[in-house]
C-alpha positions as CSV (number, residue, x, y, z in Angstrom):
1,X,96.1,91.2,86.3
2,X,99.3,91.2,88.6
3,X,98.2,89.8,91.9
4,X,100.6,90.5,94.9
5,X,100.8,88.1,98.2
6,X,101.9,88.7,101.7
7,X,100.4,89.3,105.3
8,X,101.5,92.4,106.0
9,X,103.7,95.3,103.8
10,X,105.1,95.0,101.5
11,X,103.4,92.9,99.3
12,X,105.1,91.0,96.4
13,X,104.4,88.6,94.0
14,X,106.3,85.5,95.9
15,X,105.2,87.0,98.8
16,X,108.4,86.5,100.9
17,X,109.3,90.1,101.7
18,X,106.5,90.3,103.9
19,X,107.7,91.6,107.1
20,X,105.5,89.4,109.3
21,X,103.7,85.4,108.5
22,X,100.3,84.7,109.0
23,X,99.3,83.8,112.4
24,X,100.0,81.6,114.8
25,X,103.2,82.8,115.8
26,X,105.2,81.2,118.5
27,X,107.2,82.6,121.6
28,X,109.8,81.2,123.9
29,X,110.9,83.5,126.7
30,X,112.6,84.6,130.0
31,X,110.2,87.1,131.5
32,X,110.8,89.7,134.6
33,X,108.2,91.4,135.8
34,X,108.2,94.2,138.7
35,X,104.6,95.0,140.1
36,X,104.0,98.3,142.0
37,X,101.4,100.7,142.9
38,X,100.6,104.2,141.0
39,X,98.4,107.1,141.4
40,X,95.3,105.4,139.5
41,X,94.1,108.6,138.1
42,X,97.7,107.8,135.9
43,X,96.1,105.1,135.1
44,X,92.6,106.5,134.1
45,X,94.5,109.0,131.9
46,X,95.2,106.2,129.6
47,X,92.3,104.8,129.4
48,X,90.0,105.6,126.4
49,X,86.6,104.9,126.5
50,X,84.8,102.9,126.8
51,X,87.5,101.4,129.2
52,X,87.3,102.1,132.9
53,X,89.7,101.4,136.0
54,X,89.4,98.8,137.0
55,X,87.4,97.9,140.5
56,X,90.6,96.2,142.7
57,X,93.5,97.7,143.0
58,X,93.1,100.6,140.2
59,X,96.9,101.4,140.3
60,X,98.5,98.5,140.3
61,X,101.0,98.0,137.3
62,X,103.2,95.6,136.0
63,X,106.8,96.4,134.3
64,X,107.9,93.6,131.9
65,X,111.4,93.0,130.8
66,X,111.0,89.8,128.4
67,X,113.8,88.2,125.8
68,X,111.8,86.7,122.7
69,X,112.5,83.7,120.6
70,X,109.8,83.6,118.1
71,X,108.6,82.2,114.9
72,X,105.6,81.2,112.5
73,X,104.3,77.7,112.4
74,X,107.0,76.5,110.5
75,X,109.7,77.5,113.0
76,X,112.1,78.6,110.0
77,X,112.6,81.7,112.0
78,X,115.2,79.6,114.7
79,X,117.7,78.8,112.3
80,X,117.9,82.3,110.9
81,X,117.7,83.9,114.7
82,X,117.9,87.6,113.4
83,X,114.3,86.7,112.1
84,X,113.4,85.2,115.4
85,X,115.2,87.0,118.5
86,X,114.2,90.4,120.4
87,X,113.6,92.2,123.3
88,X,111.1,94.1,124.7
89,X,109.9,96.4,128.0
90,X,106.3,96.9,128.7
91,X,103.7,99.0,131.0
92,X,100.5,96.9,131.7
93,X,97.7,98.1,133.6
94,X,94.3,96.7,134.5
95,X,91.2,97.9,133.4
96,X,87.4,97.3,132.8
97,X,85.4,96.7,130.1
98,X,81.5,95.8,130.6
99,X,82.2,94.8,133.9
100,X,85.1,91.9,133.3
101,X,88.5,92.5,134.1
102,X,91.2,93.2,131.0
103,X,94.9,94.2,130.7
104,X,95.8,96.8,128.8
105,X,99.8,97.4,127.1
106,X,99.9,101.5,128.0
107,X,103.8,102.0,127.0
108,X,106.1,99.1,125.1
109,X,109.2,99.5,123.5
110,X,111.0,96.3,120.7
111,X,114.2,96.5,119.3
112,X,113.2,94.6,116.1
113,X,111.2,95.8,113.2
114,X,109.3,92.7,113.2
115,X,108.0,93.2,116.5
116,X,106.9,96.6,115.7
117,X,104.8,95.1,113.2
118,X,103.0,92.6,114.7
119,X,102.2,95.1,117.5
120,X,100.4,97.2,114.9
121,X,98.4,94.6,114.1
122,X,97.6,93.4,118.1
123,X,96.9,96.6,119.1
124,X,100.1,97.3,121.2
125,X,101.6,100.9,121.3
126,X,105.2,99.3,120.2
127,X,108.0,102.0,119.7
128,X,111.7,101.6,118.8
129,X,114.0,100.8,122.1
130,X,117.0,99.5,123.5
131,X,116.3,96.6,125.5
132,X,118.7,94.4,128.0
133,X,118.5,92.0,131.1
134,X,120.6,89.6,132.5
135,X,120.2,86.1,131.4
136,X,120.0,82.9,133.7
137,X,122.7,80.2,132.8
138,X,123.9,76.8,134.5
139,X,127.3,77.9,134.2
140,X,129.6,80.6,134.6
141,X,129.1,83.7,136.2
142,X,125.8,84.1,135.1
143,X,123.0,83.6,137.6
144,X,120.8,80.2,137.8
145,X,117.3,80.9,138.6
146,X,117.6,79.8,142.2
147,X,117.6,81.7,145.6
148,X,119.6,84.8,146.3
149,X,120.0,85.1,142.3
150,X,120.0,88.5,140.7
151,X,118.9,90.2,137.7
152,X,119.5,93.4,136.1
153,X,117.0,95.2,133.2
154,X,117.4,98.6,131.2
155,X,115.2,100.2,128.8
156,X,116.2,103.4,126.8
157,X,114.5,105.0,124.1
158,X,116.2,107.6,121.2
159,X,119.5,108.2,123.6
160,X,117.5,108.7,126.9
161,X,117.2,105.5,129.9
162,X,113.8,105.2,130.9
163,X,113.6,102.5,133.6
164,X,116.2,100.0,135.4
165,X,115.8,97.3,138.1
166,X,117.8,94.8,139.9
167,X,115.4,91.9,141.0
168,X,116.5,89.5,143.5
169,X,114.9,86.2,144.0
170,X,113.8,84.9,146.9
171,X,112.0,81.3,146.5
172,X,109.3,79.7,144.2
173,X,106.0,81.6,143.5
174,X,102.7,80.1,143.0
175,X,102.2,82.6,140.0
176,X,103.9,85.2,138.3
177,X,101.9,88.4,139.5
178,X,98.5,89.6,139.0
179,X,98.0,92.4,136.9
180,X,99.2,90.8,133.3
181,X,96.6,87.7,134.0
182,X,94.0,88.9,132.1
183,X,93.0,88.8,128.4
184,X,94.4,92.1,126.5
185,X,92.3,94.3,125.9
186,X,93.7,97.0,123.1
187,X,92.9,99.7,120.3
188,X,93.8,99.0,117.0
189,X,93.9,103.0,115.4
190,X,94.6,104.2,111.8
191,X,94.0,107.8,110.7
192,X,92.1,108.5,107.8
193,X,94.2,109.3,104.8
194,X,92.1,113.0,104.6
195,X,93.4,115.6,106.1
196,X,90.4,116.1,109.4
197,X,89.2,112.8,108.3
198,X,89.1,111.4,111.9
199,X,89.8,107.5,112.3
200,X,89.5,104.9,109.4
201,X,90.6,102.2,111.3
202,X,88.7,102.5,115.0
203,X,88.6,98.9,117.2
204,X,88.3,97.6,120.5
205,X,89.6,94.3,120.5
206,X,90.3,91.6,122.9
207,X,93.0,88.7,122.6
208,X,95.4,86.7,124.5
209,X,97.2,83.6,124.4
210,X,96.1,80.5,122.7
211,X,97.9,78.0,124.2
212,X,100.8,79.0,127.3
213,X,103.2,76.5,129.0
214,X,105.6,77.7,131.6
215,X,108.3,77.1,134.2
216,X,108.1,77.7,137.7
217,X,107.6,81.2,138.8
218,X,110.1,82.5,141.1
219,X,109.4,85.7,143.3
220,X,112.0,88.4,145.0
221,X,112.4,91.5,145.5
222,X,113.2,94.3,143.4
223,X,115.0,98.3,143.2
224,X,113.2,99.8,140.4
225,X,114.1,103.4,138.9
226,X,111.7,105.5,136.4
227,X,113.6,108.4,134.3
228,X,112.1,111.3,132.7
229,X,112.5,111.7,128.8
230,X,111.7,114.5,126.6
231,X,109.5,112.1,124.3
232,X,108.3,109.2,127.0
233,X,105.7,109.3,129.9
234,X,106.4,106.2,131.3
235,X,107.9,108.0,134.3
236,X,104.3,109.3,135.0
237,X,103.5,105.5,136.3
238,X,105.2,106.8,139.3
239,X,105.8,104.2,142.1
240,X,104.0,104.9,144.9
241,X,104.4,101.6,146.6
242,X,106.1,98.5,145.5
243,X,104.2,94.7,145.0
244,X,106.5,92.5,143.9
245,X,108.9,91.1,141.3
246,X,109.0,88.0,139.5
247,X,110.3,85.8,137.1
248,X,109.8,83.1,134.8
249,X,110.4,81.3,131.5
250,X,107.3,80.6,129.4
251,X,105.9,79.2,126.5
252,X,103.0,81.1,124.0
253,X,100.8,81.0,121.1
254,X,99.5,83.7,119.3
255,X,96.5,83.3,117.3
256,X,94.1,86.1,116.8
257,X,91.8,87.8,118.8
258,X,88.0,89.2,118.5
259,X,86.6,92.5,118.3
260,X,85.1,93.9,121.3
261,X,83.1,97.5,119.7
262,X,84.5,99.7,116.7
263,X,84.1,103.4,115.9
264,X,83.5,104.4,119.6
265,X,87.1,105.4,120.8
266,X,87.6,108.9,122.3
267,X,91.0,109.3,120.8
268,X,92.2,111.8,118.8
C-alpha cells in the first residue's frame, strides 16, 4: 500500500510539499500593539459559548501589528526567508472561561499562505491581508526604538483599508499591555462534509507560548483609525476610549496546546 507523509495538506510520499512542519515552530518579531476601550456587548457578540466577558474591563481590546520571522526546529526556513517572513494584524479580546481569564484572536489577517495554515490548526480566524508597519533601524532614516520615535501600521483586506495608526513612543514600559497576557483560548471548527451535517470538527482549546524571551517594552501614544468594509467587522470594535500603545521585539515558541471541551460550541 502507498503510504503518504506530511503534517498538514497536501500529503506526499517524501513528504516535503507539506505546507506547514510539525510543531515547535519558532518566532522572532517586532510587535505594536494599540489598546483601547469598546462597547463590551461588541465583545460578547463574539463570544461563543461557553465563553463569557470577561469580569475587568470587558471592552478592552488590543490591535496587533507584528512582522514574523519564523521556522521549524531546524531553522531551514531563515535561509529561504519566503518560507520564513510575514506579517500580520490582529483583534484580541479577553474573555472567561470557568472562571480564569483567557484571550481570544476575534479578527486576524497574514499575508502568507503558511500562516493561514497554521492558524487553522491554532484555532485563529486567519484571512488573507495586506499587512505593513515601519521598522526600527540603527541607521538611516528609519526610527530607533527610543523616545519621540514613530511608527506607522496599515491593514487592508481584498482592496479595502481596515485600520491605521501612528504610535509614538514615549519611554520604557514595564510590560507590553494587558489584554494579550493571557493563554489563548480559541475554536478549532470544521463543517461536516453532509450537506445539514452540523460540525465534524467542534473544540475549545487553550494554548500559548512555550517558551517567550523579549526586549524591553517601550510605551507611547498612539492615533488609531477603524474603516468600514463590505466583508470585515473589525470596525465594530469601535474605540470608545483609548489605553495605550506599545511596542516590543520578542522571542516565541509554539508547541501545542490542550483541549478545553468539544461538541458544545453555539456556532453555526
Amino acid at each position: 500500500m502507498t503510504s503518504v507523509r506530511g503534517y498538514f495538506h497536501p500529503k506526499t510520499a517524501t513528504g516535503d510539499a507539506s505546507l506547514i512542519p510539525s510543531p515547535p515552530w519558532h518566532y522572532s518579531g517586532d510587535l505594536l500593539t494599540i489598546e483601547y476601550r469598546t462597547d463590551p456587548a461588541r465583545v460578547r457578540e463574539l463570544l461563543p459559548a461557553p465563553l463569557e466577558l470577561a469580569d475587568e474591563d470587558p471592552g478592552a481590546v488590543a490591535l496587533i501589528w507584528a512582522d514574523w520571522q519564523s521556522c521549524s526546529a531546524s531553522g531551514r526556513e531563515l535561509l529561504d526567508p519566503v518560507l520564513a517572513q510575514y506579517k500580520e494584524a490582529f483583534a484580541v479580546v479577553r474573555c472567561k472561561y470557568r472562571e480564569q481569564t483567557y484571550t481570544r484572536c476575534v479578527y486576524i489577517w497574514v499575508d502568507k499562505d503558511f500562516a493561514i495554515a497554521r492558524g487553522l490548526h491554532q484555532g485563529y480566524p486567519k484571512k488573507l491581508g495586506s499587512v505593513h508597519q515601519t521598522r526600527p533601524h540603527p541607521y538611516g532614516p528609519a526610527p530607533r526604538i527610543e523616545a519621540g520615535a514613530r511608527f506607522g501600521a496599515t491593514l487592508a483586506a481584498a482592496d479595502r483599508r481596515l485600520a491605521q495608526a501612528v504610535v509614538t513612543l514615549r519611554e520604557p514600559s514595564e510590560t507590553n499591555g494587558f489584554v494579550n497576557g493571557h493563554p489563548m483560548a480559541h475554536h478549532r471548527w470544521l463543517p461536516s462534509i453532509e450537506k445539514g451535517g452540523g460540525l465534524a470538527l467542534d473544540e475549545l482549546v487553550s494554548s500559548g507560548a512555550a517558551s517567550f524571551e523579549g526586549g524591553q517594552p517601550w510605551t507611547g501614544d498612539a492615533e488609531l483609525e477603524l474603516f468600514a468594509a463590505p466583508t470585515e467587522e473589525l470596525a465594530r470594535l469601535e474605540i470608545r476610549e483609548p489605553i495605550a500603545a506599545y511596542y516590543r521585539q520578542v522571542g516565541v515558541v509554539w508547541d501545542g496546546g490542550r483541549l478545553l471541551e468539544s461538541g458544545t460550541s453555539d456556532a453555526q
